[in-house]
Each structure stands twice: as structure tokens, then as C-alpha cells.
C-alpha positions as CSV (number, residue, x, y, z in Angstrom):
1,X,9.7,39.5,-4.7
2,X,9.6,37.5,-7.6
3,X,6.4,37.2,-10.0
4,X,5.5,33.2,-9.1
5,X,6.2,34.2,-4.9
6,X,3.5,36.8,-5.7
7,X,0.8,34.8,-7.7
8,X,1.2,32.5,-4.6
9,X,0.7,34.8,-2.1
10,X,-2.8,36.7,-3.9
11,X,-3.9,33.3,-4.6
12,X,-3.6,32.0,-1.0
13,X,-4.8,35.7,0.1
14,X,-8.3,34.9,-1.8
15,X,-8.3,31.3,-0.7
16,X,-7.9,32.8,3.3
17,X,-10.3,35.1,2.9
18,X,-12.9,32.8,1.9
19,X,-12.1,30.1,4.7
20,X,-12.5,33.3,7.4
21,X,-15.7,33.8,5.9
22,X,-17.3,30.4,6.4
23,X,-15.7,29.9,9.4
24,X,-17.5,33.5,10.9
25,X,-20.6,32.4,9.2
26,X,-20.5,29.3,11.3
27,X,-19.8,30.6,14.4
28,X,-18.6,27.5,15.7
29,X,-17.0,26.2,18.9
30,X,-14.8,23.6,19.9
31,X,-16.5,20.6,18.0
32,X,-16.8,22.9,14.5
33,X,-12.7,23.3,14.8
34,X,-12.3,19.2,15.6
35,X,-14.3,18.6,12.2
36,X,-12.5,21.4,10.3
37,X,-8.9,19.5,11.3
38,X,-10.5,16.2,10.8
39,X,-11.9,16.5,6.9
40,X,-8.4,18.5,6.3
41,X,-6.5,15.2,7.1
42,X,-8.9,13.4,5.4
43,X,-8.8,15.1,1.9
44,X,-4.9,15.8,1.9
45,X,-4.0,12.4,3.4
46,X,-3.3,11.3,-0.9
47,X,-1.1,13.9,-1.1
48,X,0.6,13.6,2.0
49,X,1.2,9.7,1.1
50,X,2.8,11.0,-2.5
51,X,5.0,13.0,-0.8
52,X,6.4,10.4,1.7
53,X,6.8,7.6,-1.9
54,X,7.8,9.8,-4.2
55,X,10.1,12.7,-2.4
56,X,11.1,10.5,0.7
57,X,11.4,13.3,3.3
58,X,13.7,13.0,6.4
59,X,11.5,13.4,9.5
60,X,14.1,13.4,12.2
61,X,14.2,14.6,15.9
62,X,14.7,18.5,14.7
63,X,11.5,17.6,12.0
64,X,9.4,16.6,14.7
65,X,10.2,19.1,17.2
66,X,9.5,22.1,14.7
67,X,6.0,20.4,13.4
68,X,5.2,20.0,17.0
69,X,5.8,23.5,18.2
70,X,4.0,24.7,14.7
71,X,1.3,22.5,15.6
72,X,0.5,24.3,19.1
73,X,0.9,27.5,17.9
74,X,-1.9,27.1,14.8
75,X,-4.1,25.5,17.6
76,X,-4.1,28.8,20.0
77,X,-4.3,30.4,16.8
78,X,-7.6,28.6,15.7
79,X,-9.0,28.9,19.3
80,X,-8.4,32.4,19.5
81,X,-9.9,33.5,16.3
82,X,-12.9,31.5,16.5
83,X,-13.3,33.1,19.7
84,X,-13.3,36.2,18.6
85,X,-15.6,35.7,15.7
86,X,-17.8,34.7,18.1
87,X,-17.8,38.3,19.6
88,X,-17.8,40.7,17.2
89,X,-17.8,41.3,13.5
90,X,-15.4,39.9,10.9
91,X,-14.9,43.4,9.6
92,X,-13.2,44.2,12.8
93,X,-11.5,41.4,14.1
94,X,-10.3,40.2,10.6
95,X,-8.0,43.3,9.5
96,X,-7.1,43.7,12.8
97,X,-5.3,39.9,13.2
98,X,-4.5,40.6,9.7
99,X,-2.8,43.5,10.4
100,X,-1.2,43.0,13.3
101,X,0.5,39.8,12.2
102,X,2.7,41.2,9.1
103,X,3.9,44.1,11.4
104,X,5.2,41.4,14.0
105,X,6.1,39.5,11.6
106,X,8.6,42.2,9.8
107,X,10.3,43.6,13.0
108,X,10.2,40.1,14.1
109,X,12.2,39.0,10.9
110,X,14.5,41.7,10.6
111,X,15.7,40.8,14.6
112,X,16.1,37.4,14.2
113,X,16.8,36.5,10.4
114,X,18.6,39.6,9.8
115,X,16.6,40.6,6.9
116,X,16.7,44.3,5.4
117,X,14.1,45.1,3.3
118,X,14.6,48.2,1.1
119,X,13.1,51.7,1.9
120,X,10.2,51.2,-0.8
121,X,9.2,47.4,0.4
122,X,8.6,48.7,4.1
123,X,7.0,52.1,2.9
124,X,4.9,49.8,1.0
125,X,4.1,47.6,4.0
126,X,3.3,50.6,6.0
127,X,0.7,51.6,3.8
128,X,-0.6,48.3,4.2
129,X,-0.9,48.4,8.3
130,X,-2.2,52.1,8.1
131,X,-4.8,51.3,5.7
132,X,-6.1,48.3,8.4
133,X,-5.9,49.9,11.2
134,X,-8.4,52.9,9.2
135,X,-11.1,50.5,8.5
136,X,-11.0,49.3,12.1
137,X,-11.9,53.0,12.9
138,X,-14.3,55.5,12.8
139,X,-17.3,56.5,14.7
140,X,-19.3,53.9,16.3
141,X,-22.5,53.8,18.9
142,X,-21.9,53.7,22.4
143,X,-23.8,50.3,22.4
144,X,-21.7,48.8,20.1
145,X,-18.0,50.1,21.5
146,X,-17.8,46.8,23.7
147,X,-17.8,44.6,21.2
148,X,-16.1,46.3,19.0
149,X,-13.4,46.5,21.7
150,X,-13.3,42.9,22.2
151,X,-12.5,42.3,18.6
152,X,-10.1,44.9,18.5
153,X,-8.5,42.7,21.7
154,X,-8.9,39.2,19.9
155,X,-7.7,40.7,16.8
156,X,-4.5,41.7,18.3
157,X,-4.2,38.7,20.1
158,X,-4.7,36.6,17.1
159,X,-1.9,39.0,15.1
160,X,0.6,38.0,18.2
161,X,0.3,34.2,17.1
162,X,0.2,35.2,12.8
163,X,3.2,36.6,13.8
164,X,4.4,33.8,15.6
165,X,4.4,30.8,13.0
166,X,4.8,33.3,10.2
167,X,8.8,33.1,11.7
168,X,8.8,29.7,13.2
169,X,7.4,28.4,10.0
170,X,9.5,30.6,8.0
171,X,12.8,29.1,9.8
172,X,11.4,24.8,9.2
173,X,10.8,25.5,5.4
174,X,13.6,27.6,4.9
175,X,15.9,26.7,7.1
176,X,14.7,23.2,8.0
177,X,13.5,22.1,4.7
178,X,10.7,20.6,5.8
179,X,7.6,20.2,3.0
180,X,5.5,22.7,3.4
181,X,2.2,20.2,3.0
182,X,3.9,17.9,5.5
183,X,4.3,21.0,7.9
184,X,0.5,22.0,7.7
185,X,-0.6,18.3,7.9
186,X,0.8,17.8,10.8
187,X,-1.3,20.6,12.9
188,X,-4.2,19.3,11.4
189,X,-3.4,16.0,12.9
190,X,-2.6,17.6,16.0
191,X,-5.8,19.2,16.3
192,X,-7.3,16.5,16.0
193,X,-5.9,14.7,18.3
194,X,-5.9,17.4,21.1
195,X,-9.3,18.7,20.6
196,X,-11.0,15.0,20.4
197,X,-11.1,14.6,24.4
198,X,-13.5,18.2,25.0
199,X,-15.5,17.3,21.8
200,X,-16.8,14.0,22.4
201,X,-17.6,14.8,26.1
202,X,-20.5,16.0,24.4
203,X,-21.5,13.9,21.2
204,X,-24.6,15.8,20.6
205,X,-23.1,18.7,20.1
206,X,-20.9,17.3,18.3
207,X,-24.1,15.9,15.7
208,X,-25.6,19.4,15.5
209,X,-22.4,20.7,14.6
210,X,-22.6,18.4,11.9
211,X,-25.9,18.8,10.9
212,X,-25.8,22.8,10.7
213,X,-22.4,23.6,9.4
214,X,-21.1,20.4,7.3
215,X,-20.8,22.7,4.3
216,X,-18.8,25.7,5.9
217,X,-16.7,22.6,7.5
218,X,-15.9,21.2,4.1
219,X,-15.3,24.3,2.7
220,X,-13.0,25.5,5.2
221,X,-11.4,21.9,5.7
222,X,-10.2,22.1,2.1
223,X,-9.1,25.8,2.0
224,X,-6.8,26.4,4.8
225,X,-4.4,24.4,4.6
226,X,-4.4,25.0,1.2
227,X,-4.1,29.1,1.3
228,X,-1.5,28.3,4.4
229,X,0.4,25.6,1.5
230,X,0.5,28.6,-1.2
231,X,1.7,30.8,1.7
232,X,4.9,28.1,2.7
233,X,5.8,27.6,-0.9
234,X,6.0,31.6,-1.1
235,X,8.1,31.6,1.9
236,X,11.2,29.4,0.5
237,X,12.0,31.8,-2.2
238,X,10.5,35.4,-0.2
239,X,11.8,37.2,3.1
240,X,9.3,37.2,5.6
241,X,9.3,41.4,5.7
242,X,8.5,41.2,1.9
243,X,5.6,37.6,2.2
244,X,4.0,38.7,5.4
245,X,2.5,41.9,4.6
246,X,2.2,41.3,1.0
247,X,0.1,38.4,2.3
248,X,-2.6,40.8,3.8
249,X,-4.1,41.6,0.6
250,X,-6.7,39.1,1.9
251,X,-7.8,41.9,4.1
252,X,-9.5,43.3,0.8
253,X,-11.3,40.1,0.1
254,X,-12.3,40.3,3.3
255,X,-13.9,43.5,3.9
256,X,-15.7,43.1,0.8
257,X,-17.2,39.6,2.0
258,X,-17.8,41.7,5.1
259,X,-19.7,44.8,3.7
260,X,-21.6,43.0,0.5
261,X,-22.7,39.5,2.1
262,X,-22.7,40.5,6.1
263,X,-23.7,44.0,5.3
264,X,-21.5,45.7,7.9
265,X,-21.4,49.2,6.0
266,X,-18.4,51.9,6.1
267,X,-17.8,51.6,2.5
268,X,-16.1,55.4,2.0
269,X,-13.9,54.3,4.9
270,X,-12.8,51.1,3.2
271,X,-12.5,52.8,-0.4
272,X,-10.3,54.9,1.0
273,X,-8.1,52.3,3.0
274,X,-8.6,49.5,0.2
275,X,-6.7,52.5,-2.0
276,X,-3.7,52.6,0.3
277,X,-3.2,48.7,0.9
278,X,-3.4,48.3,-3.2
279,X,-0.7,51.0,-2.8
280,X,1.3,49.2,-0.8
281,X,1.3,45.8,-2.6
282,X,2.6,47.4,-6.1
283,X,5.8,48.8,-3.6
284,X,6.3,45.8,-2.3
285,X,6.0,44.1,-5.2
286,X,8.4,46.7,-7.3
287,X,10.9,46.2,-3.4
């Protein structure tokens, strides 16, 4: 992995952390995710315009049919993981999506894109996944086992779809040369468009949404698609199995949003695991 793939990846890892946390501090439904989509096309529409005068892109059929498919999957993606932030705790269902998704995302490269990482790059993204899946353990309360399982289960189900357009988006800026900005833009416009009809059945909600989270709706309309921008720029030069997991040092930012400003505790546990995935990073780094 080279040195500028890597300053791309940390940065977008910092920038994805922070969005996860507004977006759990929020809490919001259907209408929070339509304004979220909504203010990203609005603020990246200048750059999406410099793009189309200045680079001329070819948006064909094959363009169209990969932004399309990309677009769906970030939708259940979105859905899903505001769903589960909803349930349970970010501490839980954050390293487990984030977990989950690079390990897909390496066996799922290595069978389809014939990618072989060296011994040290996957040791190093082992370390990664182990040290996850040990701050997602440990003793809890009877009381609090449900929820926690249900975050484990939207975690996991949210990993399935990381893993999903980490390889389909990996394939249309790669293989399809398609901008990455123009890529993300495109889900956001599809979001848009496809959650409009269930949010303005009810307007009110809609206003309250408004009214209560504008600010963690600004803040996360301007950093996702950024941190998922970084991310796609990463990609062109970086294999999957090496950008995936090296991605997850997000998880650190993360837990430490989780245990300082939500005050959800186990901070032995996450020494301890934070250790491993640090670990990890400097192999796949030196793979």
C-alpha cells in the first residue's frame, strides 16, 4: 500500500467515524436519512458540475447501470444501520459492521478479482477483525443481552452490505473508471429520490426532524460522501484485501467517541483490542 492510498484511507477513517457519531446521536428515521441525501446533493452539486466541464466523463449504459446498483445497495445500507443505531449502542453495532465488512470484503476480493495479498497484509488484517470482535465481547447483564444481540445482528447485517459495494464499487472505479465523486453523488440522488414518497406522507415529521437534528444532518450531509470520496480515490491505486481492512481504523475513532462522549465503559477491553488493530494497520501498511 502506498503512503498517499494510506493518508486517504486514515483520513476518510476519521471523517466516518465522526458522521456515525452524529448520525447515532440523532437517532433518526426515515425523514432524518431523506435530509442527510438531500443537503449532500446540495453541497457537492459545484463539484459534481466541475467535473462534468472540466473532465467530460462518459456516462454510458454500463455507467448508469453500475451507479444504479451502487445506489441500492448504499440505500439498504443506510436503512439498515440507522436501524440498528436505533437499538443498541454504537459501541456494539459500529465495530461489528465495521468488522464484518473488511472480512467479506477480502475473501470476497481474493474470489472474484483474484487478488493475493501477502502473508503479513492478511496477518495484519486478522488482527484487525480479532481485535473487533473483542470489544464486542465480554460480560454483560442479562437485561441488557437483547439488545446487545440485536446490534450484534444489525451489525452483521450491515457488514454483509460494506462488503457488498466495497467490491462492486471497487470493480466501477477500477475497472469501470467511473469518478469516484460522480459514483457517490449518484446514491445521494437516489436516496433522495426513493425515500421522498414515505417522508412527505408525513410532513410534520418531517419539520421536527428538522427542527431537532439540522446540525447532525449538516454535519453528516457533508462528511459521508466525503470519507466514502477519500475511500474511492484509495481504491484505484489499492487492492480491496489491503483498503478494506486498513479502512477499519475508524473503529478506534469510534470506540473512543463511544466510551468518552456516550460513556459506554469497557475501556481495558478496548485498550487491549485498540493495541491489536494498531498492530494490524502497521502490517498492512509494511504488506
Amino acid at each position: 500500500m502506498t503512503t498517499y492510498a494510506l493518508c486517504l484511507i486514515l483520513a476518510a477513517s476519521f471523517i466516518h467515524a465522526s458522521w456515525n457519531y452524529l448520525s447515532k446521536q440523532a437517532g433518526g428515521r426515515t425523514p432524518f436519512l431523506w435530509l442527510v441525501a438531500t443537503i449532500s446533493t446540495v453541497l457537492y452539486a459545484p463539484l459534481v458540475a466541475a467535473i462534468f466541464v472540466f473532465q467530460r466523463p462518459k456516462i454510458g449504459l454500463t455507467e448508469i447501470i453500475f451507479m444504479t446498483v451502487s445506489a441500492l445497495i448504499h440505500l439498504a445500507y443506510f436503512i439498515i444501520l440507522q436501524r440498528g443505531y436505533r437499538v443498541a449502542d454504537l459501541s456494539i453495532v459500529y465495530p461489528m459492521a465495521r468488522g464484518t465488512g473488511p472480512a467479506l470484503s477480502t475473501l470476497g476480493a481474493i474470489a472474484l478479482f483474484g487478488e493475493r495479498p501477502t502473508v503479513f497484509a492478511v496477518a495484519g488484517a486478522a488482527l484487525i477483525v480479532v481485535g473487533v470482535f473483542i470489544i464486542t465481547s465480554g460480560r454483560k447483564h442479562a437485561s441488557e443481552r437483547e439488545a446487545i444481540n440485536r446490534g450484534i445482528s444489525y451489525g452483521a447485517l450491515t457488514g454483509a452490505f460494506i462488503a457488498t459495494y466495497t467490491l462492486w464499487d471497487k470493480r466501477a472505479v477500477s475497472g469501470v473508471m467511473i469518478h469516484p465523486l460522480l459514483l457517490d453523488y449518484a446514491s445521494q440522488i437516489a436516496r433522495v429520490v426513493m425515500l421522498a414518497p414515505v417522508t412527505f406522507r408525513n410532513r410534520g415529521e418531517l419539520t421536527r426532524e428538522w427542527t431537532v437534528n439540522r446540525w447532525p444532518a449538516l454535519g453528516v450531509g457533508l462528511l459521508n460522501p466525503l470519507s466514502f470520496i477519500f475511500f474511492l480515490m484509495a481504491l484505484v491505486h489499492t487492492p480491496v484485501s489491503y483498503a478494506a481492512p486498513a479502512r477499519e481504523t475508524s473503529i478506534l475513532i469510534g470506540v473512543i467517541f463511544g466510551g468518552r462522549l456516550l460513556a459506554e465503559g469497557d475501556t481495558g477491553r478496548r485498550l487491549v483490542a485498540s493495541g491489536l488493530m494498531l498492530i494490524g494497520i502497521m502490517a498492512l501498511a509494511l504488506g
